[in-house]
SERO-4910 file (N, C-alpha, C, O; in steps of 0.05 Angstrom, whole numbers):
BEGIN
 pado doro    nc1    nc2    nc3   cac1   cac2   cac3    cc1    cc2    cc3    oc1    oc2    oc3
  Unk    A   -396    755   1976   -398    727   1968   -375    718   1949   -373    696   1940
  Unk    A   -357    742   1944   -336    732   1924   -349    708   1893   -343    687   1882
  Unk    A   -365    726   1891   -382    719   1867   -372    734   1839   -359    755   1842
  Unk    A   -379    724   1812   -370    740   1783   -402    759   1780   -421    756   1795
  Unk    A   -400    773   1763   -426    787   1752   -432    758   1739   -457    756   1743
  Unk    A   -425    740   1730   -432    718   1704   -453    709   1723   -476    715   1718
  Unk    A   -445    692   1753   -453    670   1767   -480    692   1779   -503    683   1777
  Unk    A   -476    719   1789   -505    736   1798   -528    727   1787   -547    714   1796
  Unk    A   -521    742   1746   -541    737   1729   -556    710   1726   -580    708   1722
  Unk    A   -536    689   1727   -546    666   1723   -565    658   1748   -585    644   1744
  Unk    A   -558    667   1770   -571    663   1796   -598    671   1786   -616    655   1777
  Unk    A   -599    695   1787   -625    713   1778   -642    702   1761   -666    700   1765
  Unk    A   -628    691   1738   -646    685   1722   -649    652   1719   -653    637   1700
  Unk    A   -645    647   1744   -660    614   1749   -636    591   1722   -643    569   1714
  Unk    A   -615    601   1717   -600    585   1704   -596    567   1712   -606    546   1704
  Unk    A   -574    570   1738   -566    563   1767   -586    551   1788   -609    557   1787
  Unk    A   -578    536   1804   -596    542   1830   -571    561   1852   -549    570   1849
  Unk    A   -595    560   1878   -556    573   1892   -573    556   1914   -598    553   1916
  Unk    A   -547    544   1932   -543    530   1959   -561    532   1984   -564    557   1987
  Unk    A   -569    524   1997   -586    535   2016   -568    557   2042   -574    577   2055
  Unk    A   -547    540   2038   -516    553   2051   -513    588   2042   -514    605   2060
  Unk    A   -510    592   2021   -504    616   2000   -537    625   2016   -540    645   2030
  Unk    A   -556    608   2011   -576    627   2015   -574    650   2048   -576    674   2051
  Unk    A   -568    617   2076   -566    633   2091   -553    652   2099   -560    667   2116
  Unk    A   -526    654   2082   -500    674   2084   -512    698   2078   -506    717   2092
  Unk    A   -531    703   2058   -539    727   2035   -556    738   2060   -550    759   2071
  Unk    A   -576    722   2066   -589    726   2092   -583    744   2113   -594    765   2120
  Unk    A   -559    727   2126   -550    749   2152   -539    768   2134   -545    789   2144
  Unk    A   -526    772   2112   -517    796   2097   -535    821   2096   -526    844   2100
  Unk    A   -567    814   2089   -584    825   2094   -592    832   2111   -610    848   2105
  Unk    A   -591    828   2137   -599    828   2167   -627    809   2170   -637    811   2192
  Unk    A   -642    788   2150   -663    784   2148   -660    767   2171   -645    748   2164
  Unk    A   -667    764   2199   -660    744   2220   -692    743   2222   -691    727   2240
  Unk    A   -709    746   2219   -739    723   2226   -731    691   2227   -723    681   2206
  Unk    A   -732    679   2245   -731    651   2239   -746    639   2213   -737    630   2192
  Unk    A   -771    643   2222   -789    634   2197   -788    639   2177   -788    622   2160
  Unk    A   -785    677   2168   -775    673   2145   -751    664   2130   -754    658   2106
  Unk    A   -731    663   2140   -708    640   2144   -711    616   2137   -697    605   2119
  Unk    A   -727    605   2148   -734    572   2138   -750    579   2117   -741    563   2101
  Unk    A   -770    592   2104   -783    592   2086   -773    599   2066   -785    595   2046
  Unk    A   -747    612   2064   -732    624   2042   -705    604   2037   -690    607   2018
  Unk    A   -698    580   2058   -680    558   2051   -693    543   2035   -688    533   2012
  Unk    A   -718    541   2054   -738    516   2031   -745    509   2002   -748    489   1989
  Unk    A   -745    548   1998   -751    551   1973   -730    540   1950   -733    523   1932
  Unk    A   -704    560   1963   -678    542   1942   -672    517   1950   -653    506   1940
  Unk    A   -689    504   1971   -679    464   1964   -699    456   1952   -699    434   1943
  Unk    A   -728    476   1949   -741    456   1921   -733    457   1904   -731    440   1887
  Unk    A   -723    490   1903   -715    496   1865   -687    476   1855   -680    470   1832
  Unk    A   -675    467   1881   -652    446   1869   -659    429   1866   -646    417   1849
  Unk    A   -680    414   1876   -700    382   1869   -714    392   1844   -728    375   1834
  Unk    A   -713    411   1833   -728    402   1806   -721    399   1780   -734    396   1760
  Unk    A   -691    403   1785   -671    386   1756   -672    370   1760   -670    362   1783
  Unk    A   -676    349   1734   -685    317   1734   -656    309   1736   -654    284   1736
  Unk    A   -626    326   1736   -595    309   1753   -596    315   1783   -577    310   1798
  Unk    A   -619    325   1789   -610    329   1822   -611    295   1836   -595    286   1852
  Unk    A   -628    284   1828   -638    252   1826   -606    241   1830   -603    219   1842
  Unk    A   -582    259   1819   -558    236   1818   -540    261   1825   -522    268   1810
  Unk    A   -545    276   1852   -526    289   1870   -508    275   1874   -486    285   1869
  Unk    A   -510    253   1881   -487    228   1906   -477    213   1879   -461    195   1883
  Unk    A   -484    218   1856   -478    199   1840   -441    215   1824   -419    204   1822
  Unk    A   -447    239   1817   -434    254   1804   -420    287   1824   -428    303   1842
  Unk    A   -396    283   1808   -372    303   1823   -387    335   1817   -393    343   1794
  Unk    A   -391    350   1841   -401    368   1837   -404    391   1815   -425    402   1808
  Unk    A   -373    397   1805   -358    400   1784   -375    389   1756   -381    404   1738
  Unk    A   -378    372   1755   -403    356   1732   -425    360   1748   -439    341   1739
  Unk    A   -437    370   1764   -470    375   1757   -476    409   1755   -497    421   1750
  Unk    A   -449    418   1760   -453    451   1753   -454    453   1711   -464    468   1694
  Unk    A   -434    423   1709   -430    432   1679   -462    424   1669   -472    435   1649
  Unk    A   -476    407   1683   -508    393   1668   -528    422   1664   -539    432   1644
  Unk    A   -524    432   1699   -539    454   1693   -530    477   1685   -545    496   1688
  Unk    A   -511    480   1676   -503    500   1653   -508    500   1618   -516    518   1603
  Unk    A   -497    465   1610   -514    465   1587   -538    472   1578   -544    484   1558
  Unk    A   -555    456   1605   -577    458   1597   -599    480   1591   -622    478   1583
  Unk    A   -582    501   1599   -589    533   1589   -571    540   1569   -582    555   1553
  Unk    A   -549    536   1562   -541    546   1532   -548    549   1503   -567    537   1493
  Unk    A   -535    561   1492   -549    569   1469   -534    560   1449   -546    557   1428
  Unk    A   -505    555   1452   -478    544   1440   -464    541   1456   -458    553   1477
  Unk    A   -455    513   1442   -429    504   1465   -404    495   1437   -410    486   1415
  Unk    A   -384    498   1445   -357    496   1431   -344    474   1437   -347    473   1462
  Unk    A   -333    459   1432   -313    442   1446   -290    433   1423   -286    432   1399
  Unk    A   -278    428   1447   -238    414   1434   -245    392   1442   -261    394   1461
  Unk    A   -238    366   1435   -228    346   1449   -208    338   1429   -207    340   1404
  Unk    A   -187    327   1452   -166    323   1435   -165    289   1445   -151    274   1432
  Unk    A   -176    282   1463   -182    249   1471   -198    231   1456   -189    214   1441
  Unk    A   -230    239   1463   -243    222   1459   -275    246   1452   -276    271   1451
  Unk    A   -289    231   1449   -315    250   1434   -326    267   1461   -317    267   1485
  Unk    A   -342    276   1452   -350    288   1474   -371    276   1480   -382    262   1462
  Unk    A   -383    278   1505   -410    265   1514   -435    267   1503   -453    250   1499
  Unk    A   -432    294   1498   -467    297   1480   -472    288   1451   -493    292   1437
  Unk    A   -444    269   1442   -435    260   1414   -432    229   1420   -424    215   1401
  Unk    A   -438    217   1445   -427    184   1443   -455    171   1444   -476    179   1452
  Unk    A   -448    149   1433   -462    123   1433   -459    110   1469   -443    116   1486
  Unk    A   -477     96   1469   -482     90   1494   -458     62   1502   -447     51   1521
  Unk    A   -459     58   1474   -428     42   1485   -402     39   1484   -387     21   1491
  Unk    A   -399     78   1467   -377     85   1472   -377    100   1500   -356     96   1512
  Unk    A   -393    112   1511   -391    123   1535   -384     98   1558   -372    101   1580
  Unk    A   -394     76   1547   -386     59   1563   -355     55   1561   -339     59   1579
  Unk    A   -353     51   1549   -316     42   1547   -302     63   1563   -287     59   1583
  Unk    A   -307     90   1553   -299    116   1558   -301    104   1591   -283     89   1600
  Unk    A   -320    111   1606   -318    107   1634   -309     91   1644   -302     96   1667
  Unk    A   -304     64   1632   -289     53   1642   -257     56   1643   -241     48   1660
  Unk    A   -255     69   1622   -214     70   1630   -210    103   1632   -192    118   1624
  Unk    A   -230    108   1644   -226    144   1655   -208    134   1683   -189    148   1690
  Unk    A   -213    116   1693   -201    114   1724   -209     85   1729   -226     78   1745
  Unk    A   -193     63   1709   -192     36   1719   -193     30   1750   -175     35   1766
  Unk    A   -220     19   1756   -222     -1   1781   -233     25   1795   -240     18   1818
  Unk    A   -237     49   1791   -245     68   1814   -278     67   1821   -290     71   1843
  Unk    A   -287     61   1793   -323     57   1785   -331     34   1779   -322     19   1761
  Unk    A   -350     30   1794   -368     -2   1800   -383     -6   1779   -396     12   1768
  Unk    A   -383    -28   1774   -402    -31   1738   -429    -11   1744   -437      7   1729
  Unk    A   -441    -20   1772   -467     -6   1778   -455     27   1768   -458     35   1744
  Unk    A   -443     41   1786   -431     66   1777   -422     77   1751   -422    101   1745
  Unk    A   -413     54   1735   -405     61   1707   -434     67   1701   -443     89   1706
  Unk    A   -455     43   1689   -476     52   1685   -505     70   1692   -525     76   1680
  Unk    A   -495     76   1716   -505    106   1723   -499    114   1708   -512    115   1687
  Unk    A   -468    124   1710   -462    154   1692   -469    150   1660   -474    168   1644
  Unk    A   -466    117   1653   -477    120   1621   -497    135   1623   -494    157   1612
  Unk    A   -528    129   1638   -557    130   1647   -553    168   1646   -571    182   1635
  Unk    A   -536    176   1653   -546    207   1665   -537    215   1633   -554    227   1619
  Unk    A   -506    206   1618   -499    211   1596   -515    214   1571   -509    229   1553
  Unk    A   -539    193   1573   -559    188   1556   -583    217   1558   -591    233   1541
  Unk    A   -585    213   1579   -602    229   1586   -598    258   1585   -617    272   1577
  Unk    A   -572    270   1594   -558    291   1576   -569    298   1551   -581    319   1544
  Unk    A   -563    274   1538   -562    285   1504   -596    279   1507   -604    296   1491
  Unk    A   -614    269   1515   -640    282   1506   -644    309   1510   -648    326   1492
  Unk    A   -644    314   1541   -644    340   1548   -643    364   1538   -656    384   1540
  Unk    A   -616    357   1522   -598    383   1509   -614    381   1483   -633    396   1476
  Unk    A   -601    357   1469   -607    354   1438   -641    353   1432   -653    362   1413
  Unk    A   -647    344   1445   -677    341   1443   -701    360   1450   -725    355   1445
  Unk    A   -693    380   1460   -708    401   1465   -719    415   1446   -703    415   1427
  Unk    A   -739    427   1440   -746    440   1420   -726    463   1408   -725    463   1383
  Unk    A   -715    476   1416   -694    498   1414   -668    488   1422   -656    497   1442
  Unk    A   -656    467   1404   -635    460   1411   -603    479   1410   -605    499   1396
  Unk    A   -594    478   1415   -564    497   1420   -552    487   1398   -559    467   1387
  Unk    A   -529    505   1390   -517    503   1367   -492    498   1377   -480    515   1390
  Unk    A   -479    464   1371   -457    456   1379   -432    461   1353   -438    456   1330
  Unk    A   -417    467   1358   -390    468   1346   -370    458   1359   -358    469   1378
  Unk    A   -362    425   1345   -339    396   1349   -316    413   1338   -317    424   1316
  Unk    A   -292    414   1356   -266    408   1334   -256    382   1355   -249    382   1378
  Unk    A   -260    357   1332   -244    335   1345   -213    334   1333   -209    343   1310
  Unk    A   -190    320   1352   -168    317   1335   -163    296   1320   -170    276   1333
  Unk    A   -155    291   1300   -157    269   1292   -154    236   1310   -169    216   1308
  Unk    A   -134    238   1323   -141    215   1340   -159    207   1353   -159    183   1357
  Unk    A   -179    223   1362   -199    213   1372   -219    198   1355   -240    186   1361
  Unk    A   -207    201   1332   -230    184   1311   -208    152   1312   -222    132   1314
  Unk    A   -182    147   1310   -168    133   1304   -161    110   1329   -152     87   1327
  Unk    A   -172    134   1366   -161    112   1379   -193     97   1383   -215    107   1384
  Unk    A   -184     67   1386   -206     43   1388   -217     43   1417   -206     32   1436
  Unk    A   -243     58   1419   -255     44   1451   -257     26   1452   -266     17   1431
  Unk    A   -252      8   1470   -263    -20   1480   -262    -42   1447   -253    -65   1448
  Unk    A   -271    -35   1428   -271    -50   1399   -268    -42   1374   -269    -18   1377
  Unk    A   -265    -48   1350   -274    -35   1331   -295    -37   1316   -294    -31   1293
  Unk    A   -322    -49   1328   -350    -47   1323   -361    -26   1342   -381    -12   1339
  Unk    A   -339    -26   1366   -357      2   1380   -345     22   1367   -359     39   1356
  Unk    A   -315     24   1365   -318     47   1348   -328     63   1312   -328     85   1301
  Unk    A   -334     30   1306   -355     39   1282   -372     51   1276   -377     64   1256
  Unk    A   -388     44   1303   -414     42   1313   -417     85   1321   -437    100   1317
  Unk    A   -393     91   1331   -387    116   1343   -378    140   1321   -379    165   1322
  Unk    A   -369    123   1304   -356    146   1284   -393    150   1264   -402    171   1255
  Unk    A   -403    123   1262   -422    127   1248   -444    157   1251   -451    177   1237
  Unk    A   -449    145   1279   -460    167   1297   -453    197   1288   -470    214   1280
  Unk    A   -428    200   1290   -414    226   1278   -421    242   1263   -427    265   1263
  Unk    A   -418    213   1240   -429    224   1211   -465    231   1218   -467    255   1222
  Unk    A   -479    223   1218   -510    217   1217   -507    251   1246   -516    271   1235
  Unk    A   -501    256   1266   -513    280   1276   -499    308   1271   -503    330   1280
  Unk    A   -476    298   1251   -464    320   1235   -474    335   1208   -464    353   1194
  Unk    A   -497    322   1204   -509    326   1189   -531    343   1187   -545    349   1168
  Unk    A   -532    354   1224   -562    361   1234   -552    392   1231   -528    399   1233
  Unk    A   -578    410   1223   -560    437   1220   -561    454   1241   -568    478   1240
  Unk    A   -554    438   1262   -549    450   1297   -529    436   1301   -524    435   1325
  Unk    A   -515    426   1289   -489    409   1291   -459    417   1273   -457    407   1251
  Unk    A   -441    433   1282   -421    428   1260   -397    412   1272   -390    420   1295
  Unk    A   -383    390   1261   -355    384   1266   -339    380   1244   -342    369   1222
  Unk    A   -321    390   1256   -293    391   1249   -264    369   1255   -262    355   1275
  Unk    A   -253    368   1243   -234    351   1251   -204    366   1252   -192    372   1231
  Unk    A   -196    368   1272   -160    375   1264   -145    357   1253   -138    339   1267
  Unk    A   -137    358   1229   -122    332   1215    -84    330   1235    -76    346   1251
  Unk    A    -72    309   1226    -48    306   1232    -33    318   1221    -10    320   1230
  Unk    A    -42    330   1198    -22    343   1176    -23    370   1188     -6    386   1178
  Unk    A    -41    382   1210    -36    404   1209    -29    420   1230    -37    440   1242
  Unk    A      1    393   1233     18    409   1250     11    394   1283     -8    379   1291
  Unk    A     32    405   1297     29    397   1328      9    419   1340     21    441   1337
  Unk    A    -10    421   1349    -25    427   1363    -16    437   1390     -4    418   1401
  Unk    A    -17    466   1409      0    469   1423    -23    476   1449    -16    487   1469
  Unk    A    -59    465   1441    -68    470   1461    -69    446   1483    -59    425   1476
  Unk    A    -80    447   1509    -66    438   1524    -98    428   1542   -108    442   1560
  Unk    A   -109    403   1533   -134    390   1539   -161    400   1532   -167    421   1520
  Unk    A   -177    381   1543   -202    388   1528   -213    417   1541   -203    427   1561
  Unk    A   -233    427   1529   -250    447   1548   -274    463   1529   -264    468   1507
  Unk    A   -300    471   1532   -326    474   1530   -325    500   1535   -318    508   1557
  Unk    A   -334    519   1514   -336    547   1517   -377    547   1509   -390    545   1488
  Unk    A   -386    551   1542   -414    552   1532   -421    591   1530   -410    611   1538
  Unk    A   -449    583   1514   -456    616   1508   -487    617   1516   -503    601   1508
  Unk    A   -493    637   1532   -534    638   1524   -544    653   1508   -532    662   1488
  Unk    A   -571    659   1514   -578    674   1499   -586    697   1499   -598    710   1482
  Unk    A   -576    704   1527   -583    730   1539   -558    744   1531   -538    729   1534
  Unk    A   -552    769   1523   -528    778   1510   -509    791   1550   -485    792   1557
  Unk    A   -529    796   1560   -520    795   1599   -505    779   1602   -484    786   1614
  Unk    A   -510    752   1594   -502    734   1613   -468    726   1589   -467    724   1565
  Unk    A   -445    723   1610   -426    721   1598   -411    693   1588   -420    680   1606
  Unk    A   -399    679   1575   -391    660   1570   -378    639   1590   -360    653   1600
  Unk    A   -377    625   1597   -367    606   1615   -354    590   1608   -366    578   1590
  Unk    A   -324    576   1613   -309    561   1601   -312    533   1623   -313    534   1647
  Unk    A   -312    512   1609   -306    489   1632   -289    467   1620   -294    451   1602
  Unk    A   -266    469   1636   -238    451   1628   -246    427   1642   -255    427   1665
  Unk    A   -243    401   1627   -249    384   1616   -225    363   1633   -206    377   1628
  Unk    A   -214    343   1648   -197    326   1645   -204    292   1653   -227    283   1653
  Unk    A   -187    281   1659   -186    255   1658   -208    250   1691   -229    237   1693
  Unk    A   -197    264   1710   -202    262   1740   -218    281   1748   -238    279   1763
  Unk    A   -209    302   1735   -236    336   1748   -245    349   1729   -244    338   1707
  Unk    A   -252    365   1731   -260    398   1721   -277    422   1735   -293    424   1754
  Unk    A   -263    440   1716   -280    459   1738   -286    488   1717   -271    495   1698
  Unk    A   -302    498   1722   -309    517   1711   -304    549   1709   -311    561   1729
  Unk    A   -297    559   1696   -291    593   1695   -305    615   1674   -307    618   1650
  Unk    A   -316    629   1697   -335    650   1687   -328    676   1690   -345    694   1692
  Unk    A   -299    678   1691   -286    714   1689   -284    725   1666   -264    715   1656
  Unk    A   -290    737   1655   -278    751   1629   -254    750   1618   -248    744   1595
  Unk    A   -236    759   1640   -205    754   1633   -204    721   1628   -197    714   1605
  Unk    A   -207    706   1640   -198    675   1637   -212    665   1614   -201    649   1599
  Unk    A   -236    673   1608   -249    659   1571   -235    667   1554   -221    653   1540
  Unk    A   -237    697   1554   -222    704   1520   -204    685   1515   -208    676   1493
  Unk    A   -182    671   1529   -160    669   1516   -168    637   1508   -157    630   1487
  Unk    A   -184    619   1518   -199    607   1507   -218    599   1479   -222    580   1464
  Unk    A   -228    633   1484   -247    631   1460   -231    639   1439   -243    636   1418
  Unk    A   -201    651   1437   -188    660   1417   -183    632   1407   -186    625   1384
  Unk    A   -176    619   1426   -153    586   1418   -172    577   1405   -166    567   1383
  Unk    A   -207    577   1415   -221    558   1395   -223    566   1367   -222    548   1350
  Unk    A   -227    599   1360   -231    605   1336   -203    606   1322   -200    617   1300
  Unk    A   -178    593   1336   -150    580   1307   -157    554   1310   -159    544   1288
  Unk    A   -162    539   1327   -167    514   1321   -192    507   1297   -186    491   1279
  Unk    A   -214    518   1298   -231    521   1279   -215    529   1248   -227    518   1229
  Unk    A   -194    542   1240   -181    562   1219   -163    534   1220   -155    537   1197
  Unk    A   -154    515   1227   -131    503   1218   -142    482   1225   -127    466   1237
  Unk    A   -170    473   1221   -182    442   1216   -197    443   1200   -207    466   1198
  Unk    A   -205    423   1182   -221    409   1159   -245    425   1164   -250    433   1187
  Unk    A   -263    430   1141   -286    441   1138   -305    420   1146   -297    397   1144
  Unk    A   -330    426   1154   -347    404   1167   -354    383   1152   -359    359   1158
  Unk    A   -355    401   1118   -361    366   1103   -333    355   1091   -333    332   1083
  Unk    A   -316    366   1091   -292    344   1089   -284    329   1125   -263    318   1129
  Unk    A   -296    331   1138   -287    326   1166   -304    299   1164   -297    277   1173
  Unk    A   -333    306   1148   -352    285   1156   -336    258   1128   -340    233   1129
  Unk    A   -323    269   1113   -315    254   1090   -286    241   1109   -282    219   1099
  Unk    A   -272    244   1123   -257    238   1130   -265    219   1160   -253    197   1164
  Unk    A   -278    225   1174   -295    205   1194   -305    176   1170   -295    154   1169
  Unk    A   -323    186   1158   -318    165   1136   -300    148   1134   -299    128   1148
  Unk    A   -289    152   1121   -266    140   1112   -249    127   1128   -237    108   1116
  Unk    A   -239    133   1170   -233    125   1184   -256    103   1190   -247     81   1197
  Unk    A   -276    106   1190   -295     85   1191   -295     61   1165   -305     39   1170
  Unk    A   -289     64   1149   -283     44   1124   -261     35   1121   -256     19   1103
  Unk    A   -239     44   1141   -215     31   1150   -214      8   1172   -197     -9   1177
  Unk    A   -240     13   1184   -238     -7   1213   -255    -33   1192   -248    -57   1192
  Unk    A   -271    -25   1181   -282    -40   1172   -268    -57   1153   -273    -80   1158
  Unk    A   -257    -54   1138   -229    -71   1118   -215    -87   1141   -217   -112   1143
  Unk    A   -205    -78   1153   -187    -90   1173   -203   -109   1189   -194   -117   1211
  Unk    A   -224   -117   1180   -239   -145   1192   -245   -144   1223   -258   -161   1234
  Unk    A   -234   -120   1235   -240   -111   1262   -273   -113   1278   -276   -105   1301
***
């Protein structure tokens, strides 16, 4: 199946769903040719994919983003860089709005923008709201606090946010200041972790148009190294939150 040990375990342990496709391949792999049991063993993995509450928005979202939904939503920590804009499980519903809209001017129909707000929202209950929530660690770069979505009441509105769930002690962010230097990594990307010490880390690179996911061993480390200097050469979480501040009391002077 040209599969990782990462994507097996996750199979196994119901992280994942797997394809009905993958199922039949595994199948003749096995010699299992009963018809019936055949159909009774497709069936099974197209309920188990109807019962994530994103399967509802297959046709809605790039495959690539619904591997990343059901990957969060089993993690235990997730990491992120952005060097753009916040990340999703951190926006206001009307910064995500803006955000989608100039991800790909004119490509997404208002109806479509607000889907993906709708699934965005619903994300961050999922994740954040669970009883056992995951332990997120932000390094934003400083611009992403400085550039203006759509206004500067939405981005008031967004930095506020910042402050108020940076506060939560399942939350740390960071900020890379300007002072510290050119930065030589090279887009956003999400180092998630579980909690099974088996199951291996998964990286998912982040861009304007795609992403896609990597679960080899060789391809994270060099990842997870870049996140832990980026972490070493940005602001501590409460000067980060003192400095979101303060970019927020800037928009606000400026009559914006």
């Amino acid at each position: 199946m040209d599969w990782s040990l990462s994507k097996v375990i996750r199979i196994e342990k119901g992280t994942v769903s797997i394809s009905t496709n993958d199922v039949r391949a595994l199948l003749q792999l096995y010699d299992v040719t009963d018809e019936r049991h055949v159909a009774d063993l497709v069936e099974l993995a197209r309920a188990a994919r109807k019962k994530a509450w994103w399967t509802a928005y297959k046709n809605e979202v790039p495959a690539h983003y619904g591997e990343l939904i059901g990957l969060e939503a089993e993690a235990s920590a997730h990491k992120y860089f952005q060097p753009i804009a916040v990340p999703g499980l951190l926006q206001t519903r009307a910064y995500a709005r803006a955000v989608l809209r100039n991800i790909a001017p004119g490509q997404l129909t208002p109806e479509q923008i607000e889907t993906r707000v709708e699934i965005r929202m619903t994300r961050q209950r999922e994740v954040l709201g669970r009883p056992n929530p995951p332990r997120l660690e932000v390094v934003l770069d400083e611009a992403v606090l400085r550039r203006i979505a759509d206004s500067p009441e939405v981005m008031r509105e967004q930095l506020l946010h910042l402050v108020e769930v940076g506060t939560a002690p399942n939350i740390a962010i960071q900020v890379l200041p300007f002072v510290a230097g050119v930065n030589t990594v090279e887009g956003a990307f999400i180092v998630l972790q579980f909690p099974d010490p088996g199951d291996t880390d998964v990286v998912y690179i982040e861009s304007a148009l795609t992403g896609h996911v990597l679960d080899r061993p060789d391809d994270i480390g060099p990842y997870r190294r870049a996140f832990e200097r980026l972490q070493e050469t940005s602001l501590k979480p409460d000067e980060s939150l003192s400095l979101i501040t303060m970019v927020m009391s800037e928009l606000r002077s400026t009559g914006g």
